[in-house]
C-alpha positions in Angstrom: -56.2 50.4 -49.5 -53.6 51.4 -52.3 -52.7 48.9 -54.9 -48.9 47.9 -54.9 -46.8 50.7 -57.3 -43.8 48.7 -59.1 -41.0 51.2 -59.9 -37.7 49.7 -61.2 -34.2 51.3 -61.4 -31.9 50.2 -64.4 -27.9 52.0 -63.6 -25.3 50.5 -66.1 -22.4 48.3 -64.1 -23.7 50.1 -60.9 -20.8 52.0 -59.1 -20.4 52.2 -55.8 -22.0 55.6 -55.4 -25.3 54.8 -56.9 -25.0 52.0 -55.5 -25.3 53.5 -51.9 -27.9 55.8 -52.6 -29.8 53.1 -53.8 -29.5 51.1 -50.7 -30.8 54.3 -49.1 -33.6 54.6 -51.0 -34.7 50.9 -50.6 -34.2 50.9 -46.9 -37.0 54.1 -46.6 -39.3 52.6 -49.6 -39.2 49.1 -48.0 -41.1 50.5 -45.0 -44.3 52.1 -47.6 -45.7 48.3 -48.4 -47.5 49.1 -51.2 -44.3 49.8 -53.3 -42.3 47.5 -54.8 -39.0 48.6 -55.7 -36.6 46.6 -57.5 -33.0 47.3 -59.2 -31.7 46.1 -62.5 -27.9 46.1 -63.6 -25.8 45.1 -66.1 -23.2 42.3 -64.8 -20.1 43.1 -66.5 -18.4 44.7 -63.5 -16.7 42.9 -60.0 -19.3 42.3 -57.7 -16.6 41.5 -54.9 -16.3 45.6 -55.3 -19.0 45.6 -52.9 -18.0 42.9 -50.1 -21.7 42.8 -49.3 -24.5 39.4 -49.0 -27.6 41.5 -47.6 -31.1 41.2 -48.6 -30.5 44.4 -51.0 -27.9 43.1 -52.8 -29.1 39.5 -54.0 -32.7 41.1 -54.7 -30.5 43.3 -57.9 -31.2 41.8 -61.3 -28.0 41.1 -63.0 -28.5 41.5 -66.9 -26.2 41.4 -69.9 -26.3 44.7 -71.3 -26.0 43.4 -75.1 -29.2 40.9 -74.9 -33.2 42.0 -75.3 -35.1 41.1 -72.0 -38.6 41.0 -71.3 -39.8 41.6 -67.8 -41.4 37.9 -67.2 -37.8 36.8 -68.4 -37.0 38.5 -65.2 -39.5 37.3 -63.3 -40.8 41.0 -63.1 -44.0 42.2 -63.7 -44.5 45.3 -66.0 -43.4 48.4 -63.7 -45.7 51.2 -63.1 -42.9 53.5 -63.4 -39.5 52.9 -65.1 -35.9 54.8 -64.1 -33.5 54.2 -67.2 -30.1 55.2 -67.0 -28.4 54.9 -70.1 -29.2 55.4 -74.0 -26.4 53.5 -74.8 -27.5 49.8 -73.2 -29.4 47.8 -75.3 -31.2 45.7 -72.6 -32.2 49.0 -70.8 -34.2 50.5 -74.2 -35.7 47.6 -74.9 -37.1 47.1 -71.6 -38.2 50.7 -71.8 -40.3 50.2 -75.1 -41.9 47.0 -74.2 -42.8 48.9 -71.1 -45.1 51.0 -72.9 -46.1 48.7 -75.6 -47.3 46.5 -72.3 -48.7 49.5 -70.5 -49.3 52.7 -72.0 -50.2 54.6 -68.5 -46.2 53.4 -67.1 -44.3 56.5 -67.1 -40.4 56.1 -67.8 -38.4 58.9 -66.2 -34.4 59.5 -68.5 -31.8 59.3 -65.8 -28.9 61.3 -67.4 -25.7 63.4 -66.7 -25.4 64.4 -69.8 -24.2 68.5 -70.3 -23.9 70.4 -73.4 -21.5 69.8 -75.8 -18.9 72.8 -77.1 -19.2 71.9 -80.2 -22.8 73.9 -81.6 -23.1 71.6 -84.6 -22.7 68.5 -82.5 -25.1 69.5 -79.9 -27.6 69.8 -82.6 -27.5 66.2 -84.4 -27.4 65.5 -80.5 -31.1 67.2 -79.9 -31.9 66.0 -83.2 -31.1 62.3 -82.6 -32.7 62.4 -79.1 -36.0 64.2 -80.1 -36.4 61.7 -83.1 -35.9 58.8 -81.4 -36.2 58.7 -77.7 -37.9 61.7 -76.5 -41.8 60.5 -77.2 -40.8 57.9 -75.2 -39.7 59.5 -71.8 -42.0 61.6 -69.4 -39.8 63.0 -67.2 -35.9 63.3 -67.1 -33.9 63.0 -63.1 -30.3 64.3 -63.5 -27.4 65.5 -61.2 -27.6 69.3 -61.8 -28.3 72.6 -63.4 -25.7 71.8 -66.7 -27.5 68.6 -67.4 -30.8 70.6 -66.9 -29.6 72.7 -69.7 -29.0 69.9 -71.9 -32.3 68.3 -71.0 -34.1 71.2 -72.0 -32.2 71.3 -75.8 -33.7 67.4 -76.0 -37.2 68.9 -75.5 -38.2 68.5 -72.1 -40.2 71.2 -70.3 -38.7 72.9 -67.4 -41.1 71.0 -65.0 -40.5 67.4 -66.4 -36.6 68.0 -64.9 -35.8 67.0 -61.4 -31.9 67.3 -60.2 -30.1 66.0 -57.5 -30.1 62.1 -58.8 -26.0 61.8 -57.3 -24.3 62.1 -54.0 -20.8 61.1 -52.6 -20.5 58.7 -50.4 -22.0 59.8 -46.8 -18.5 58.6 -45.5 -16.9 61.8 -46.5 -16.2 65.1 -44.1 -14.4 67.6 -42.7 -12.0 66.3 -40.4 -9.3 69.1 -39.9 -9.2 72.4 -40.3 -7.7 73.9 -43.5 -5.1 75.9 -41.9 -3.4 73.2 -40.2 -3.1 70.9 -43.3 -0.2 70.9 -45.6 0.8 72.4 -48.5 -1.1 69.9 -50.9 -3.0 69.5 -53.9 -5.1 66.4 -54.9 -6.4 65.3 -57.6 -8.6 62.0 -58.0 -9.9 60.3 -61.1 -8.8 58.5 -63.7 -5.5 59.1 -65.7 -7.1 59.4 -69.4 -6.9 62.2 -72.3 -10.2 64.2 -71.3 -8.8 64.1 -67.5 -6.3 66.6 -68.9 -3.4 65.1 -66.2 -0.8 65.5 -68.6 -1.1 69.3 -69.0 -1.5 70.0 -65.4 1.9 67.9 -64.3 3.5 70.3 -66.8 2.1 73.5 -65.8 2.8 72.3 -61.6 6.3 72.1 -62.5 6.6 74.9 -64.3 4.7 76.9 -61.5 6.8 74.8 -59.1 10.5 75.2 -60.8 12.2 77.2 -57.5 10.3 75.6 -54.8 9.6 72.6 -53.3 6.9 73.6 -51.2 3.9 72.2 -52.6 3.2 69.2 -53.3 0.3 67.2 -56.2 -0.8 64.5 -55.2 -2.6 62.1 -57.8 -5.2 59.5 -57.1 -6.3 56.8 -60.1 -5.3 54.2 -62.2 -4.6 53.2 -65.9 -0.8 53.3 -65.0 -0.3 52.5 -69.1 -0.7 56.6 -69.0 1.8 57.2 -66.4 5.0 57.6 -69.1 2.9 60.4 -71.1 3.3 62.7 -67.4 6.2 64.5 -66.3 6.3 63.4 -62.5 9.2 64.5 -60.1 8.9 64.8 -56.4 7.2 67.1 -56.5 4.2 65.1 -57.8 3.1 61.9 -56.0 0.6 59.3 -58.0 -1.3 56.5 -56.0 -3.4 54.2 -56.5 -7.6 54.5 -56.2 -7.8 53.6 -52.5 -11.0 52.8 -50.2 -12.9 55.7 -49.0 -12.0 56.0 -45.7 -7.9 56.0 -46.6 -9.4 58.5 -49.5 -11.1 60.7 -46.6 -7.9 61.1 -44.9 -5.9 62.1 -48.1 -8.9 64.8 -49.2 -8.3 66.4 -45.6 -4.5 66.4 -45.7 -4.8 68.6 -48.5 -5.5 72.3 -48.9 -7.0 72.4 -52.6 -8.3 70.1 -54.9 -7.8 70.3 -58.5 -9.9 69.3 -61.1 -8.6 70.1 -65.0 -10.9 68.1 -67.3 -11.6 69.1 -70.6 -14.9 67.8 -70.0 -16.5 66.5 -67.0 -20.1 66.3 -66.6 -20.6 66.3 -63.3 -17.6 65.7 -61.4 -18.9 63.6 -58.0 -15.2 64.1 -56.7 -15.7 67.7 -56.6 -18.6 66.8 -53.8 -16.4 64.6 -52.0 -13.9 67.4 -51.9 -16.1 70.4 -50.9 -17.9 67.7 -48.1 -14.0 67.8 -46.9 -13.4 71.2 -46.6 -11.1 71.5 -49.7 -10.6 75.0 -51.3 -11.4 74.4 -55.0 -9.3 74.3 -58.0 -11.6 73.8 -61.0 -11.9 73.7 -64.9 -14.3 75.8 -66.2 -16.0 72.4 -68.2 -17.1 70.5 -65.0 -20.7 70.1 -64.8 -21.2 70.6 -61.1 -19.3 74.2 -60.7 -23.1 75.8 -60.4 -23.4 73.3 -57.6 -20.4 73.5 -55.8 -18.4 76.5 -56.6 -18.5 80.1 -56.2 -16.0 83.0 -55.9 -15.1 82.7 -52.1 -14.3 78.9 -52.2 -13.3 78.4 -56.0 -10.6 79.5 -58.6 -11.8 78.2 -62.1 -9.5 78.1 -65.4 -9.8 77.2 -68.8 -8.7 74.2 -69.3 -6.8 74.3 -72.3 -4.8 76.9 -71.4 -1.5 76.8 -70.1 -1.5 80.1 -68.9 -4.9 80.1 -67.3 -3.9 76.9 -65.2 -0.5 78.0 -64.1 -2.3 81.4 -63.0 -4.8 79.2 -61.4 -2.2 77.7 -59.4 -0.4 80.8 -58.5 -3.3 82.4 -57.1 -4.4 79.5 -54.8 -0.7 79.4 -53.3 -0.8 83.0 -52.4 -4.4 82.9 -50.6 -3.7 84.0 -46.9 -5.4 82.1 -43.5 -8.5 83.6 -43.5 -9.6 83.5 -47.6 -8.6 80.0 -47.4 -10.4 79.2 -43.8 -13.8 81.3 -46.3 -13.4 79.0 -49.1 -13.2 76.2 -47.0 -16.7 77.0 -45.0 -18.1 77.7 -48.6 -17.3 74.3 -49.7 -18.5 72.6 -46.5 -22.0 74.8 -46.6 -22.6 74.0 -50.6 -21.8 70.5 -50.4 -24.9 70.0 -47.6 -27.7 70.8 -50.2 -27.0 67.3 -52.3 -27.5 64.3 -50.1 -29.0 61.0 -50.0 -32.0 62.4 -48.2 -32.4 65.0 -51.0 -32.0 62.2 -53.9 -35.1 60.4 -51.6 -37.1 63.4 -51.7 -36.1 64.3 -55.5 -37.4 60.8 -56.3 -40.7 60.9 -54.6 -41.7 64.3 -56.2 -41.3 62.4 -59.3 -43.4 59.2 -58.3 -46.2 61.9 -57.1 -45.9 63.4 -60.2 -46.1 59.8 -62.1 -49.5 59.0 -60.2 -50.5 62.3 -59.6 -50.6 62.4 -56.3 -49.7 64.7 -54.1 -47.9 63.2 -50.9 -47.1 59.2 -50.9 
């Protein structure tokens, strides 16, 4: 008979996506009785987000992210194997190193989306800072894609210690119309802050858009405090974050979706867009353009360019019926390989790999 495996999950403020996911893991590992699988978060965040009072939800360990715990504080036992998400939370390290000082066979597996950073000299006090500090620590790293593989790789993990695939949207989202009969649209979603790059991208839409009214941007976040810094006319619409199903509709009114960070890495939205059939409109600096975008469903710009966004934007208008009907079906096909059921199967490689086993 196997002995009872504990594996914990630590995810900072836990947002709605992971969130999910995890509730989709539970409901598969609650059926294998011999592992014990528990969630810790930190409790700085609205639970009422989440409208939920299952099982699931009140079995989450709510921490304060600024205080040292030990696991018999949390009426935990020492985990066999230990998910930490987050370098920067002080409960989550410290429950990492007492984890080994308490057990030196528990394995603790990085879960990260960090990418590379432009900057060469940064990225190396980066890898520095990580291999001093942190590396002899972790055994394996679980991250979102191929850029944050990259990075993983400069903070000294081997090829085979890197699993991908940790995120997912929201299994809500899909195609619902067909991209030729939606209107002339663009959406963006995320939040309205510097790195988002909105500002630039009003300007350059306007500019693109001076002798025509036919297109329309549509912009979905918050921080309204940033709203005076863009140059909105009506031509440019900005509402609100919204639930997911008002969200789903929105994504399939709209022909393209446009990201224009100046540094994104990963980018979940762009998977909520390609699951809805969007064409995609994409800085060159989002992490998950080796996931999610190629040359048949997916214009990519610099940018920090005015020039290479406004030709960006010129070249989606001008795509006829059938490159756009291509780039939808592109979207729709590359948005099927990351799933909940792949994030389940992701995660048991790495528990098999933990106790070196081949098939639990």
């Amino acid at each position: 008979m196997l002995s009872q495996i504990n594996i914990y999950f630590t995810w900072n403020e836990l947002p709605h996506y992971a969130y999910s996911a995890l509730k989709f893991l539970n409901s598969i590992l609650k059926k294998k009785k011999f592992i014990n699988f528990k969630i810790i978060s930190t409790k700085n965040f609205n639970k009422k987000n989440f409208q939920e009072n299952n099982n699931f939800f009140r079995g989450i360990k709510w921490i304060n992210p600024n205080k040292k715990y030990t696991w018999d504080q949390l009426g935990l036992v020492t985990p066999d194997i230990y998910f930490q998400s987050g370098l920067n939370i002080k409960s989550f390290n410290y429950l990492g190193e007492i984890t080994k000082i308490k057990n030196k066979n528990s394995k603790i597996i990085f879960v990260a989306d960090s990418i590379l950073d432009s900057s060469n000299i940064k990225q190396f006090l980066k890898n520095l800072r990580f291999r001093l500090f942190y590396k002899n620590k972790f055994d394996y790293a679980f991250v979102p894609g191929v850029a944050s593989k990259k990075c993983m790789i400069n903070y000294g993990f081997g090829g085979k210690e890197i699993y991908t695939g940790i995120l997912s949207a929201l299994q809500i989202y899909k195609t619902k119309k067909k991209i030729q009969k939606r209107i002339k649209q663009f959406i963006y979603v995320g939040q309205f802050i510097e790195r988002k790059n909105i500002q630039l991208l009003c300007k350059v839409f306007n500019y693109v858009m001076k002798n025509t009214n036919d297109w329309k941007l549509i912009l979905v976040g918050n921080n309204n405090s940033n709203l005076k810094n863009l140059e909105l006319n009506k031509n440019i619409q900005v509402i609100p974050y919204m639930s997911a199903s008002k969200l789903l509709n929105l994504y399939n009114e709209s022909t393209f979706f446009i990201l224009p960070s100046l540094i994104d890495n990963w980018g979940l939205v762009v998977h909520e867009a390609s699951k809805c059939g969007c064409f995609l409109i994409l800085s060159e600096e989002v992490g998950s353009v080796y996931e999610f975008a190629n040359k048949n469903n997916t214009i990519l710009f610099n940018p920090k360019s005015f020039c290479s966004i406004a030709n960006s934007i010129k070249k989606a208008i001008s795509l006829n019926n059938e490159e756009l009907i291509r780039g939808s079906l592109e979207s729709q096909r590359l948005s099927k390989f990351y799933n909940y059921n792949n994030i389940y199967c992701q995660f048991m490689k790495i528990v098999n790999k933990c106790l070196k086993k081949d098939n639990y």
